[in-house]
ROSE-4610 file (N, C-alpha, C; in Angstrom, 1 decimal, always signed):
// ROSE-4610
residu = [X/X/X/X/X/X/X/X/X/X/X/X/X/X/X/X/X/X/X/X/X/X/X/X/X/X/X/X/X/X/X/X/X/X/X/X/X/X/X/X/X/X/X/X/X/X/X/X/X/X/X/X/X/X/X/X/X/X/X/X/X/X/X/X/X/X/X/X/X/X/X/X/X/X/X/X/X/X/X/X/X/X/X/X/X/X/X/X/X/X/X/X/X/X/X/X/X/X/X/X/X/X/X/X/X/X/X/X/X/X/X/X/X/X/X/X/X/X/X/X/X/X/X/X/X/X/X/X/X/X/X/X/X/X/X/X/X/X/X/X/X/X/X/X/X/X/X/X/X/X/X/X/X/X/X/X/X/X/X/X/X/X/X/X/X/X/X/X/X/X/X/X/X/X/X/X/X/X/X/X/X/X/X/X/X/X/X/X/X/X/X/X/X/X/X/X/X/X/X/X/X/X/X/X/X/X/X/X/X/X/X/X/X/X/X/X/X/X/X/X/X/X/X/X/X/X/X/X/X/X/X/X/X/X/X/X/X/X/X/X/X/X/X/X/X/X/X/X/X/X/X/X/X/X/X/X/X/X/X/X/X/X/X/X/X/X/X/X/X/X/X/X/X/X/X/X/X/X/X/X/X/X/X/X/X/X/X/X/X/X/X/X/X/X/X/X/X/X/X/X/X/X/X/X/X/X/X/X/X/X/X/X/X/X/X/X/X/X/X/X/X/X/X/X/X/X/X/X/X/X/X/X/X/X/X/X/X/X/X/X/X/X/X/X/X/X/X/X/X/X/X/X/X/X/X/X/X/X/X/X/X/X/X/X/X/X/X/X/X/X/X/X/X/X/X/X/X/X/X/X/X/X/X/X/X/X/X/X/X/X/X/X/X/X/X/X/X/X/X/X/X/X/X/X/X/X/X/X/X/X/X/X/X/X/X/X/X/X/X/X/X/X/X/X/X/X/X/X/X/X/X/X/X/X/X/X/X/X/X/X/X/X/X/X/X/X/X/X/X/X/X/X/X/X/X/X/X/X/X/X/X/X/X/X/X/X/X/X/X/X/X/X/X/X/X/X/X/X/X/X/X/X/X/X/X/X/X/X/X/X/X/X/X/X/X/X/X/X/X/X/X/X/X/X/X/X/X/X/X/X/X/X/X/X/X/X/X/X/X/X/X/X/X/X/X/X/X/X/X/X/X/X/X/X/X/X/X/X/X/X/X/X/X/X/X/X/X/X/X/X/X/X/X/X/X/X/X/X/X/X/X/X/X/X/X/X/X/X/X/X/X/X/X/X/X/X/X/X/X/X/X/X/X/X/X/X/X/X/X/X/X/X/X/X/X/X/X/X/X/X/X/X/X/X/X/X/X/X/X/X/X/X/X/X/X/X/X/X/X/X/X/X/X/X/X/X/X/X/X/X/X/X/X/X/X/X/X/X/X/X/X/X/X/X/X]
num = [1/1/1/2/2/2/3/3/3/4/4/4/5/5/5/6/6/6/7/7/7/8/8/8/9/9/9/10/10/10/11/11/11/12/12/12/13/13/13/14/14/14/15/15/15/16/16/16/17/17/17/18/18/18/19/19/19/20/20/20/21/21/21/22/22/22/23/23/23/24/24/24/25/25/25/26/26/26/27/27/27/28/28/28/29/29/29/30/30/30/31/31/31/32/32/32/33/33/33/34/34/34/35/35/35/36/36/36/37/37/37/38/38/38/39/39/39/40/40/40/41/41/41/42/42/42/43/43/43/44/44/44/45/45/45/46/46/46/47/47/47/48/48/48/49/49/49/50/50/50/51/51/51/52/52/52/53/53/53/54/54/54/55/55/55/56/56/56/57/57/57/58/58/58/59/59/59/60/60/60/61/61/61/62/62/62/63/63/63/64/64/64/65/65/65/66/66/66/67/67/67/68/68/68/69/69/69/70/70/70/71/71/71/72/72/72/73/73/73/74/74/74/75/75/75/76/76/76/77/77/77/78/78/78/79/79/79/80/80/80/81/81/81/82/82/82/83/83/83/84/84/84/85/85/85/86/86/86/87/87/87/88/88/88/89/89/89/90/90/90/91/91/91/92/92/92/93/93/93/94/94/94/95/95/95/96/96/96/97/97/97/98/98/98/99/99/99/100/100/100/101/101/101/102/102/102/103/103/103/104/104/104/105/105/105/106/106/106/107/107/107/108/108/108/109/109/109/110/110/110/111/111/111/112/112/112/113/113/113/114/114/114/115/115/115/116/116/116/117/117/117/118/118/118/119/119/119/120/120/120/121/121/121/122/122/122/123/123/123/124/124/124/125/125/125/126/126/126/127/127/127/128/128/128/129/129/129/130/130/130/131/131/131/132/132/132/133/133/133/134/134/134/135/135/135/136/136/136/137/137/137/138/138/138/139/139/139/140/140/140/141/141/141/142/142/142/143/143/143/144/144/144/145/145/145/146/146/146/147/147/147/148/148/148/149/149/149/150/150/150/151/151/151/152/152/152/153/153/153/154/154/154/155/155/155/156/156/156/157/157/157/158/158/158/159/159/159/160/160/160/161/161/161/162/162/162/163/163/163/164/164/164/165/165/165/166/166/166/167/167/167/168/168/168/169/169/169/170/170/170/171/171/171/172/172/172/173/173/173/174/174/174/175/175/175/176/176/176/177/177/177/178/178/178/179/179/179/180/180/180/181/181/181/182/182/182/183/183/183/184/184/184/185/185/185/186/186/186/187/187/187/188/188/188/189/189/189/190/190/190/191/191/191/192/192/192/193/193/193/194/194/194/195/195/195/196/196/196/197/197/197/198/198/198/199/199/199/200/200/200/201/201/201/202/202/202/203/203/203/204/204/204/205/205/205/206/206/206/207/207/207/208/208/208/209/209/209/210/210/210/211/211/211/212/212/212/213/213/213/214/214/214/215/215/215]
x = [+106.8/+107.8/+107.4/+108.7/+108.0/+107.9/+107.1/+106.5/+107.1/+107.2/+107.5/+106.4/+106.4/+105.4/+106.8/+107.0/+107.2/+106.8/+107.4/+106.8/+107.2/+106.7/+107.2/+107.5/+107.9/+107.7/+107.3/+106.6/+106.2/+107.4/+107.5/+108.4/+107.5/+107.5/+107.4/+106.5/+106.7/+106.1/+106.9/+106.8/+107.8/+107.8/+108.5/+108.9/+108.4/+107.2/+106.7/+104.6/+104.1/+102.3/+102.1/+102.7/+102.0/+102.8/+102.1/+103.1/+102.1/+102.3/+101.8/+101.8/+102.4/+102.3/+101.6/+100.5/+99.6/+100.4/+102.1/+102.5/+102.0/+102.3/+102.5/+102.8/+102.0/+103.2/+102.7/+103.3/+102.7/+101.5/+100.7/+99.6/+98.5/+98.6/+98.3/+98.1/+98.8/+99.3/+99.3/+99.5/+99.9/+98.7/+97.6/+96.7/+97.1/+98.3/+98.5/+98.7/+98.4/+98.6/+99.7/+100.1/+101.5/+102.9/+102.8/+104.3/+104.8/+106.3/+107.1/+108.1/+108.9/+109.6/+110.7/+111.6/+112.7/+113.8/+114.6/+115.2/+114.3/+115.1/+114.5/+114.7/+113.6/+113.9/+113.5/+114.7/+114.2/+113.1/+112.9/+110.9/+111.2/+112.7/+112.4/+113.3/+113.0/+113.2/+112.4/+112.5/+111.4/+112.1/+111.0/+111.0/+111.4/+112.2/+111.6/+112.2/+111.0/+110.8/+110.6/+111.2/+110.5/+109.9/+108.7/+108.2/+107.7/+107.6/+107.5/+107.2/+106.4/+105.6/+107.0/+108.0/+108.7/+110.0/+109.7/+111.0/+112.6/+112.8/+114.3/+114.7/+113.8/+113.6/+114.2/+113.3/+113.3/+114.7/+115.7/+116.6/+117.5/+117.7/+118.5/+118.4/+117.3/+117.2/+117.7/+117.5/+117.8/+119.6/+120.2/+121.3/+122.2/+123.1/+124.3/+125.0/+125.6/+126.6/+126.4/+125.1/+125.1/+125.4/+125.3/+126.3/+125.3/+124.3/+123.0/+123.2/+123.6/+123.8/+122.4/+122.7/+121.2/+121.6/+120.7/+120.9/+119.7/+121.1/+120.0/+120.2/+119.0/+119.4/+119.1/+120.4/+120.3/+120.1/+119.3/+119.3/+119.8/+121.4/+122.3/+122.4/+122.8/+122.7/+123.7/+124.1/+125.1/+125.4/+126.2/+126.9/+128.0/+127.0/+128.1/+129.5/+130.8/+131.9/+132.7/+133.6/+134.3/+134.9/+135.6/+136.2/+135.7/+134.6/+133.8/+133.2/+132.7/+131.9/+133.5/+134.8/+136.0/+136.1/+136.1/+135.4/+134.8/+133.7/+132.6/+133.0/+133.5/+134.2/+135.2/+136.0/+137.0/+136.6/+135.5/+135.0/+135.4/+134.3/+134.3/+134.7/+135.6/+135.4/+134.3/+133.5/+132.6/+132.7/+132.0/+132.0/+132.2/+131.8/+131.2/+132.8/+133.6/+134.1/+134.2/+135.1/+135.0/+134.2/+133.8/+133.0/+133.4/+132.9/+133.1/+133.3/+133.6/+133.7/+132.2/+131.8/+130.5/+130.8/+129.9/+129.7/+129.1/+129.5/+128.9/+129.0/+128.2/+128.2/+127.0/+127.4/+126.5/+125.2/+123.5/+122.9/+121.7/+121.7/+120.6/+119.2/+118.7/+117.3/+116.3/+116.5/+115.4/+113.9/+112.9/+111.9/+110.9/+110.6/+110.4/+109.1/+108.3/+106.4/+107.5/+106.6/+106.5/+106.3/+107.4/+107.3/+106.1/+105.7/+105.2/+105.5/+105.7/+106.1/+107.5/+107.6/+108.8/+110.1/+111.2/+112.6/+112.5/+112.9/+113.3/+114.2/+114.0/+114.7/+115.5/+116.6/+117.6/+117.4/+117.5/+117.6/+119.3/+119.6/+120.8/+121.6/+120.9/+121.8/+121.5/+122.5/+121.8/+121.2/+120.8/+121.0/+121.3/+121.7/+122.1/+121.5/+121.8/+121.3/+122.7/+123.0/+123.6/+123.1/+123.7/+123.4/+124.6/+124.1/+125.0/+124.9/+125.7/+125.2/+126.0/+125.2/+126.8/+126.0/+126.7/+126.4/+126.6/+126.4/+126.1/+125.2/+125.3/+123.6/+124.4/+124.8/+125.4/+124.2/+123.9/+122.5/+122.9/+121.4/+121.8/+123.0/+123.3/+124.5/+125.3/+124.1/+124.1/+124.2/+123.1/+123.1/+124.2/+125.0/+126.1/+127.6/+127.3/+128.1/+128.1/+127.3/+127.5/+127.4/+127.1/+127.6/+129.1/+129.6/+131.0/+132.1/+131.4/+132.1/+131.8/+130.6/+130.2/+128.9/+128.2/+126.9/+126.0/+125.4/+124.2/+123.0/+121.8/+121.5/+120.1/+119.3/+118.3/+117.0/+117.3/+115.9/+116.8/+116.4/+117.1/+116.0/+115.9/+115.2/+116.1/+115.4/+115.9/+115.4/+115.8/+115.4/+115.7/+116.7/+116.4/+117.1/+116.9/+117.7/+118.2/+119.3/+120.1/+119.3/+118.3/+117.5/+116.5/+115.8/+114.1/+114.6/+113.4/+113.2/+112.2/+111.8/+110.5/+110.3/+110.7/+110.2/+109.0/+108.5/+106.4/+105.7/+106.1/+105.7/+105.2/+104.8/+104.2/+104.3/+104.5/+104.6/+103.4/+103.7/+101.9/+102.0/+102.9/+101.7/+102.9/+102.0/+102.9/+102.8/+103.9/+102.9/+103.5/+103.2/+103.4/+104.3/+105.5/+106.4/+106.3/+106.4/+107.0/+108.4/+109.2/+111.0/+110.6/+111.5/+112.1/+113.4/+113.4/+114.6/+114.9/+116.2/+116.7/+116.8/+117.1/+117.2/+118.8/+118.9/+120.2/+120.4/+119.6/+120.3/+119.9/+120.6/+120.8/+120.4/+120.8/+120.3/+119.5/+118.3/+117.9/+117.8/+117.8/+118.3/+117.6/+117.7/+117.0/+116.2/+115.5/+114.5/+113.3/+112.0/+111.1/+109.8/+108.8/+107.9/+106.6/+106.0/+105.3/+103.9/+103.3/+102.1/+101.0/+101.0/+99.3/+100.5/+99.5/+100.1/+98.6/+99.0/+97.9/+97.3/+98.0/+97.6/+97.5/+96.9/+96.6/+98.0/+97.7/+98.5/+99.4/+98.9/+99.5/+100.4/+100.3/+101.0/+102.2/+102.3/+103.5/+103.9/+103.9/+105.0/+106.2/+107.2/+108.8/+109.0/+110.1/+109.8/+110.1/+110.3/+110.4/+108.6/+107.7/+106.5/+106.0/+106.5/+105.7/+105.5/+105.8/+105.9/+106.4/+106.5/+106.7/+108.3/+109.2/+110.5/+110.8/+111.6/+111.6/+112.6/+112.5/+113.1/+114.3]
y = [+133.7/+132.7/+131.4/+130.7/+129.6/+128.3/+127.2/+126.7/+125.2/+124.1/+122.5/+121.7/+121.1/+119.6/+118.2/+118.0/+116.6/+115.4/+114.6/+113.7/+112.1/+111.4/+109.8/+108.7/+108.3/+108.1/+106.7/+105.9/+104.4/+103.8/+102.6/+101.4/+101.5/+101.6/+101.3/+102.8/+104.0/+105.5/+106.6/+106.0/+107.7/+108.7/+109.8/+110.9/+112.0/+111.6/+112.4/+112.0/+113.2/+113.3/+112.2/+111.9/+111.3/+110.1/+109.2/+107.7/+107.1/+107.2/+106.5/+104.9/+104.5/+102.5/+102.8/+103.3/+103.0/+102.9/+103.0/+102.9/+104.0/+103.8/+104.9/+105.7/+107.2/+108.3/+109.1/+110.4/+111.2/+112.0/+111.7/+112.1/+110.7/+109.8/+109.1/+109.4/+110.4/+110.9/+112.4/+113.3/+114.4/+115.2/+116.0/+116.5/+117.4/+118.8/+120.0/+120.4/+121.3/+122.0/+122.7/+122.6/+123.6/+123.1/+122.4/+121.5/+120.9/+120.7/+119.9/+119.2/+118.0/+117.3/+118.1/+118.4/+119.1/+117.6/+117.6/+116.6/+115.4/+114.0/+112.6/+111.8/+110.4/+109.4/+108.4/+107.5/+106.2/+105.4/+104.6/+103.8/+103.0/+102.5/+101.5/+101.8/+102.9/+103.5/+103.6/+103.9/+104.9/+105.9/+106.9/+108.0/+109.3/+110.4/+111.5/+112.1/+113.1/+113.3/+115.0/+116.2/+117.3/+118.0/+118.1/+119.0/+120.3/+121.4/+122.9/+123.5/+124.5/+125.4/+126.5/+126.5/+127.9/+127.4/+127.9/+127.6/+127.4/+128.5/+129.1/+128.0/+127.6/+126.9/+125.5/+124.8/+123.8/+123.7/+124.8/+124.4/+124.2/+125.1/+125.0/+123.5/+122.8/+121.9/+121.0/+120.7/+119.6/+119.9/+120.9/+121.2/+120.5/+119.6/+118.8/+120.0/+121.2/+122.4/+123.0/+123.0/+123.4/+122.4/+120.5/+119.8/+119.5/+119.7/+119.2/+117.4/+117.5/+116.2/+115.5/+113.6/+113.0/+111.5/+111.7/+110.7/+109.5/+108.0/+107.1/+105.7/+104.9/+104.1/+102.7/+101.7/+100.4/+99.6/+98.2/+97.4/+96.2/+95.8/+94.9/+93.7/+93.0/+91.7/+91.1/+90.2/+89.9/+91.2/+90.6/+91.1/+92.2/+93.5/+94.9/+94.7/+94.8/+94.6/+96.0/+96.0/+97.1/+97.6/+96.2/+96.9/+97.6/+97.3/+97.9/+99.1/+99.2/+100.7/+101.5/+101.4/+101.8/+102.2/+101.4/+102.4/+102.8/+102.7/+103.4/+105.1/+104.9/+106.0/+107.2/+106.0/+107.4/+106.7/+106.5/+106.8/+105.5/+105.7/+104.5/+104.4/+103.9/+104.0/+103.3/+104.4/+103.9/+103.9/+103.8/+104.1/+105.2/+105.9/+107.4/+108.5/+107.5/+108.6/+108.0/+108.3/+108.2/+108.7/+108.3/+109.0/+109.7/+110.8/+111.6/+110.7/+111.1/+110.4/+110.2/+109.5/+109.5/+109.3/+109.0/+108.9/+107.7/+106.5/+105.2/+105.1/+104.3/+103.1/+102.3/+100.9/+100.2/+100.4/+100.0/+100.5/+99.2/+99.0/+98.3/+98.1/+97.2/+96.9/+98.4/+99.3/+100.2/+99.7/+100.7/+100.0/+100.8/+100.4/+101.2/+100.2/+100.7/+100.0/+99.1/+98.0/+97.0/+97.1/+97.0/+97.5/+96.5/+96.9/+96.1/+96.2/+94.7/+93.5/+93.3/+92.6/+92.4/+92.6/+92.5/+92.3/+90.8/+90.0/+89.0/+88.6/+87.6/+87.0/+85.0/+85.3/+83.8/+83.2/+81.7/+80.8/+81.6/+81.1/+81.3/+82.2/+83.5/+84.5/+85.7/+86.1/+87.6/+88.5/+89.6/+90.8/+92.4/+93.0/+94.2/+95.4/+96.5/+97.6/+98.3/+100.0/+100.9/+102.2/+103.1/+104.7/+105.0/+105.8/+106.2/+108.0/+108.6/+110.1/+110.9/+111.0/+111.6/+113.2/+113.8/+115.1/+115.3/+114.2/+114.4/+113.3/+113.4/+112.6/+111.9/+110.9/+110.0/+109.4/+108.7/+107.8/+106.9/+106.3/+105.1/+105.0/+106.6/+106.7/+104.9/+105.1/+104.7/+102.7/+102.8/+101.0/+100.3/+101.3/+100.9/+100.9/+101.9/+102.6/+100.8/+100.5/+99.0/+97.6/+98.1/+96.7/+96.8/+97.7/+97.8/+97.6/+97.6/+96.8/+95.2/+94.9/+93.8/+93.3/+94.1/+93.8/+94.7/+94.2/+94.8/+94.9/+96.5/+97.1/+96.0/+95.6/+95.1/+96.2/+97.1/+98.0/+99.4/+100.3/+101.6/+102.8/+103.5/+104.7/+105.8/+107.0/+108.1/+108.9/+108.9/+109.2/+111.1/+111.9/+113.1/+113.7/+114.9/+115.7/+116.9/+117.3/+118.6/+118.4/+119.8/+119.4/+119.0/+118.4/+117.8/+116.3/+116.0/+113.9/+113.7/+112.8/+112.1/+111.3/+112.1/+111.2/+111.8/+109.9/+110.4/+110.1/+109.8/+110.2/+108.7/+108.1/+106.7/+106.5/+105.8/+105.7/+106.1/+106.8/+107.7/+108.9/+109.5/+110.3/+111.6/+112.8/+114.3/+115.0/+116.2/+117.2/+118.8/+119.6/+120.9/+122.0/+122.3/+123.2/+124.8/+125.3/+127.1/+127.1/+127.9/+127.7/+129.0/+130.0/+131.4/+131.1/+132.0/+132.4/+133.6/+134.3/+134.9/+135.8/+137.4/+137.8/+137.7/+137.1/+136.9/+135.1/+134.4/+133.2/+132.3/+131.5/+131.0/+129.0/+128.8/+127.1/+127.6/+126.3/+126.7/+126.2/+127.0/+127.0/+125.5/+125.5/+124.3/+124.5/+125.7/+126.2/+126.2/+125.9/+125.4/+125.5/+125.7/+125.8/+124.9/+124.0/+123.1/+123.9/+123.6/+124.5/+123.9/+122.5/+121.5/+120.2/+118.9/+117.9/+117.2/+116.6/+116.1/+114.8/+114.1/+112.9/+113.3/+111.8/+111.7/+112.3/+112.2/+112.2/+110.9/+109.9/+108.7/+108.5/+109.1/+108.9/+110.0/+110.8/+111.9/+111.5/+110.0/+109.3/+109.2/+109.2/+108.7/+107.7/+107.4/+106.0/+104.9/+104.7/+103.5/+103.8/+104.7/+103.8/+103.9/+103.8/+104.0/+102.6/+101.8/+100.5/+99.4/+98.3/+96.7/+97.0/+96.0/+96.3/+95.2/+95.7/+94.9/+93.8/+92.9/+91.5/+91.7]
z = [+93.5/+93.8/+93.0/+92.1/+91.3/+92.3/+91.6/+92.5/+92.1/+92.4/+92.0/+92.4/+91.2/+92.1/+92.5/+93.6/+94.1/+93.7/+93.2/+92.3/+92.7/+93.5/+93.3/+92.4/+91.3/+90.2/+90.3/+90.0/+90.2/+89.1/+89.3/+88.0/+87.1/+85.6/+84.5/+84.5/+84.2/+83.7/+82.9/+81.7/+81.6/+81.8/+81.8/+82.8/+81.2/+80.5/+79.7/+80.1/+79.3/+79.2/+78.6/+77.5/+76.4/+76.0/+75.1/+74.4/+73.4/+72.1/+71.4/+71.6/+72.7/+72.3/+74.0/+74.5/+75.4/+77.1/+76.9/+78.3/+79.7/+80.5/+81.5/+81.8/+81.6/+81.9/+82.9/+83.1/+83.9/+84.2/+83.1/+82.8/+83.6/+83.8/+84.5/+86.3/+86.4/+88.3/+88.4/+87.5/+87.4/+86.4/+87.6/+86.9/+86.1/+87.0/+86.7/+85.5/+84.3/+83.4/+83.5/+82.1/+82.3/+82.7/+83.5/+84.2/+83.0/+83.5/+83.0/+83.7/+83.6/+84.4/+84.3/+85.0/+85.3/+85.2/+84.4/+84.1/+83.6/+83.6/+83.3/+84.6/+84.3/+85.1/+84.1/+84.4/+83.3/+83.5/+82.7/+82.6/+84.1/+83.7/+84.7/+86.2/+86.4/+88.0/+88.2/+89.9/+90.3/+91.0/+92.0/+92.9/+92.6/+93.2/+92.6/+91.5/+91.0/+89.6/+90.1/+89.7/+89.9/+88.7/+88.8/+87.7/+87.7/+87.1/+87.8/+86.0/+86.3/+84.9/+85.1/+85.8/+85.5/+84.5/+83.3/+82.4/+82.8/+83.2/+83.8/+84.9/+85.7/+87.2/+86.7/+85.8/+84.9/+84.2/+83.8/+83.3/+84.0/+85.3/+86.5/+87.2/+87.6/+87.7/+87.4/+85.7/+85.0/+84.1/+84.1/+83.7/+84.5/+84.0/+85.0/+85.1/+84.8/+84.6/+86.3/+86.9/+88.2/+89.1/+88.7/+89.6/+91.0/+90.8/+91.9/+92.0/+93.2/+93.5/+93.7/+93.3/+93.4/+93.9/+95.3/+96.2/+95.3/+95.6/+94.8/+96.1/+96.0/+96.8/+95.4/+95.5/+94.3/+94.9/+94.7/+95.2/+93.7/+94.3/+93.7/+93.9/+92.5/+92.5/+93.7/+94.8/+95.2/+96.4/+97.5/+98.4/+98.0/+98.1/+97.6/+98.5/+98.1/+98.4/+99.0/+99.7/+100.0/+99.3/+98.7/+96.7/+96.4/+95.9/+94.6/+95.2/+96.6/+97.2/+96.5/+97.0/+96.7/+95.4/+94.4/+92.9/+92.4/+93.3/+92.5/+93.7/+94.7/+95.0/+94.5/+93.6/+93.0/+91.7/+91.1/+89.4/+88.7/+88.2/+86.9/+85.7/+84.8/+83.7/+82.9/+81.8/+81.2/+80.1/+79.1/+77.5/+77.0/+77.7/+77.3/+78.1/+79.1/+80.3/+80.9/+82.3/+83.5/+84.0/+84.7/+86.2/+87.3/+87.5/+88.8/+90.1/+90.9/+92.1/+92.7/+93.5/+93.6/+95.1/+96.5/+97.8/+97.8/+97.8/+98.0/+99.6/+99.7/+101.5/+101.0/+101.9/+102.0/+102.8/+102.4/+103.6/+103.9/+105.4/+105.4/+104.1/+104.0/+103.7/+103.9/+102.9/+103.6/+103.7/+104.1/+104.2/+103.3/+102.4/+100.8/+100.5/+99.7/+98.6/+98.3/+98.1/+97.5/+95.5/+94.9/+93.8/+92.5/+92.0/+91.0/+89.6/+89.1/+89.5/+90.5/+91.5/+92.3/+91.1/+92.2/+91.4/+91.2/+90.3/+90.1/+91.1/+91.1/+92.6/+92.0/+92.5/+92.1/+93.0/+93.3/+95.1/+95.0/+96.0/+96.6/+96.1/+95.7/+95.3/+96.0/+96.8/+97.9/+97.3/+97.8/+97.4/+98.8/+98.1/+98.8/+98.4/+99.2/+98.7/+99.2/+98.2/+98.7/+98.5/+98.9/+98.6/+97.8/+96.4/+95.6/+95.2/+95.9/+95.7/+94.1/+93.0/+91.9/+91.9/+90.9/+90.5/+89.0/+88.6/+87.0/+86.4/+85.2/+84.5/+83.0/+83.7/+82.1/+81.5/+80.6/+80.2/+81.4/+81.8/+83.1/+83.6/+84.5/+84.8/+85.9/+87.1/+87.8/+87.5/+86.7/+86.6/+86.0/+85.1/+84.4/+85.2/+86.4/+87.2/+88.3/+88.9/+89.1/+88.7/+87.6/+86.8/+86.6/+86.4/+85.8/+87.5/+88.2/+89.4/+90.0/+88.9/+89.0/+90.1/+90.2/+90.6/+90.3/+89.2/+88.6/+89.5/+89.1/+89.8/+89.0/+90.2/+90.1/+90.6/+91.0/+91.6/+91.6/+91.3/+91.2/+92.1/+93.2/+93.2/+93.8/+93.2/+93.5/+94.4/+95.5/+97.0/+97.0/+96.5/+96.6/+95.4/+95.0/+94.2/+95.0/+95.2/+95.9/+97.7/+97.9/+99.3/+99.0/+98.0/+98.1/+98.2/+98.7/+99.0/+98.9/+98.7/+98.3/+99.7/+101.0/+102.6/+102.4/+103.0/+103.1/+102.4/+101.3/+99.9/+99.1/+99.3/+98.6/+97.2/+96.8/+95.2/+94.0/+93.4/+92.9/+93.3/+94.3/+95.5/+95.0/+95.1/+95.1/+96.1/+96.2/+96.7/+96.1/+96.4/+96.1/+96.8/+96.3/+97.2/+96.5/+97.4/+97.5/+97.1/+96.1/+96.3/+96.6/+97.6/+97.5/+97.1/+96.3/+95.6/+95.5/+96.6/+96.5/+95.2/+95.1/+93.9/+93.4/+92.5/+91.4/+91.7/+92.6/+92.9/+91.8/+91.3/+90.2/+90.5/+91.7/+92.1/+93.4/+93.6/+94.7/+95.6/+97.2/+98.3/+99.2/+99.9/+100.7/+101.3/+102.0/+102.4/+101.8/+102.1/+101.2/+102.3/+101.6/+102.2/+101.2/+102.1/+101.7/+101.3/+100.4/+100.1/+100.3/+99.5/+99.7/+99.2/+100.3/+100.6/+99.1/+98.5/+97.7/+98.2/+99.5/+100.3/+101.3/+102.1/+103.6/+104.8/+105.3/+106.6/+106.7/+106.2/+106.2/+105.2/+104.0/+103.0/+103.4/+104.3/+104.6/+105.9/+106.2/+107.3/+106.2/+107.1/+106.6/+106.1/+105.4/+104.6/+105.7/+107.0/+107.7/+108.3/+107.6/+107.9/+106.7/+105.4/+103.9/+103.5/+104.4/+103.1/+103.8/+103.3/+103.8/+103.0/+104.0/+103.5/+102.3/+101.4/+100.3/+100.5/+99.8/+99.8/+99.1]
């Protein structure tokens, strides 16, 4: 049965081993041999990242053609609007395309690590957070996707891909899953069996006890 690593991705790490100009990558957090990231996450996101040694696994994954939805939570410049949740609902026009319809709502303040370095912060200018769920992968689908309704995405993480989440999970921190996969099944199922936790006990509380809530 192939296997995934779980992956939290910290702010500023590329979602590769290696970098000639000295930045952060995976090789920094990720002992295992053999893996590769199943898809991307940009330098300047965080959270999850899945990486897995099974080729076929890896392309299923990361192929937008199977339409694996990916839950993101933004934290936006200004007071997200009912307008604008509304089109980022029925699609965006972008450069590249319109946009699929996505599942927006507004959501409380989650209670998420304290990122380093903070978001930049204005006096007198809010901020908000929402949940944005799509099923495709434009370049910075998402941060372009709220700017173009007019509140730019100050903090970006990606909380699940299809049924995996990064609940528990600290920033740095992995752990190791079992997939069964049915014979002929082609995406994989949501049933999952955890194999080794690579952290404490503490580090696999839910995210309203992972962290001081962000500003």
């Amino acid at each position: 049965m192939p296997e995934i690593i779980i992956f939290n991705k910290p702010f500023q790490v590329l979602t590769q081993f290696t970098d000639n100009e000295g930045r952060a990558t995976l090789a920094d957090f990720v002992k295992d041999k053999g893996v590769y990231a199943a898809g991307r996450l940009d330098y300047d996101s965080e959270g999850l990242l899945i990486l897995t040694s099974d080729g076929q696994l890896q392309h299923q994954l990361a192929n937008p053609k199977f339409k694996m939805e990916k839950t993101y939570w933004a934290q936006v410049e200004g007071e997200i609007t009912d307008s604008a949740l509304q089109q980022l609902q029925h699609g965006v026009e972008l450069k590249d395309g319109m946009t699929r319809p996505a599942k927006a709502k507004k959501i409380p303040n989650p209670a998420v690590w304290q990122r380093t370095p903070p978001i930049r912060e204005r006096k007198n200018q809010p901020t908000s957070w929402l949940e944005l769920k799509i099923s495709e992968g434009k370049n910075r689908q998402v941060r372009r996707m709220t700017a173009a309704v007019g509140f730019p995405t100050l903090r970006l993480i990606r909380v699940a891909i299809g049924p995996w989440q990064i609940d528990g999970l600290e920033s740095g921190a992995s752990r190791k899953l079992t997939i069964n996969l049915p014979a002929g099944q082609k995406t994989p199922p949501a049933n999952q069996r955890n194999t080794r936790a690579k952290h404490s006990s503490r580090q696999r509380n839910r995210f309203n006890k992972a962290g001081k809530r962000s500003s």
